[in-house]
N, C-alpha and C positions, 0 to 999 in steps of 0.2 A: 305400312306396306306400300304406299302411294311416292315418296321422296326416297325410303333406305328400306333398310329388313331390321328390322330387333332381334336383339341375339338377350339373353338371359345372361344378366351381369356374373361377372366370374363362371363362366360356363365355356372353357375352350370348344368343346364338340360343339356347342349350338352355334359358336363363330365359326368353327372350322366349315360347318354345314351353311351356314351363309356365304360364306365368301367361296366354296364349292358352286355354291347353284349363282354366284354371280359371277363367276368364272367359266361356268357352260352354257350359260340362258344369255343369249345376246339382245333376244327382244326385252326380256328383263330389264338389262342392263341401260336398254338404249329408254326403256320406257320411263325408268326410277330416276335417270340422267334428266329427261326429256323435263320431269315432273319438280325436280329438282329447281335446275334451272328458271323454270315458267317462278316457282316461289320466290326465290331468291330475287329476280326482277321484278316481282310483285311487290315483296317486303321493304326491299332495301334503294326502290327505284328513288329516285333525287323528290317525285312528288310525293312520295312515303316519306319517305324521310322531316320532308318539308311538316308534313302533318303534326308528328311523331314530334319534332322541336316546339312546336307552336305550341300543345297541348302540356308542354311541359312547362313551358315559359306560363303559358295562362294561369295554370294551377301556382305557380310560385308567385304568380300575381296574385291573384286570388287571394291566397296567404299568408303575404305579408303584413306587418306589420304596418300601422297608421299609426303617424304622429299624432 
């Protein structure tokens, strides 16, 4: 409830009743957008990212293989 709504998989009415109340709830909408975005540039910013490469490189260092 902080980034989207969860609807109950294969459940049309519990989607239908999501995308209803984010269709008439504008502070909703602007706040789940708001909440969204802040993640998004959180996760995926270039110094994430940077992190995210590094630790994967480490670990593949880690273990490899030694002659």
């Amino acid at each position: 409830g902080r980034t989207g709504l969860l609807v109950t998989p294969e459940d049309p009415v519990d989607l239908a009743q999501a995308l209803v109340r984010l269709l008439t709830d504008g502070e909703l909408r602007a706040a789940l957008g708001a909440a969204g975005r802040e993640k998004a540039v959180r996760v995926h910013s270039p110094e994430a990212m940077l992190r995210a490469t590094e630790a994967v490189l480490l670990e593949a260092w880690a273990g490899r293989k030694r002659p």
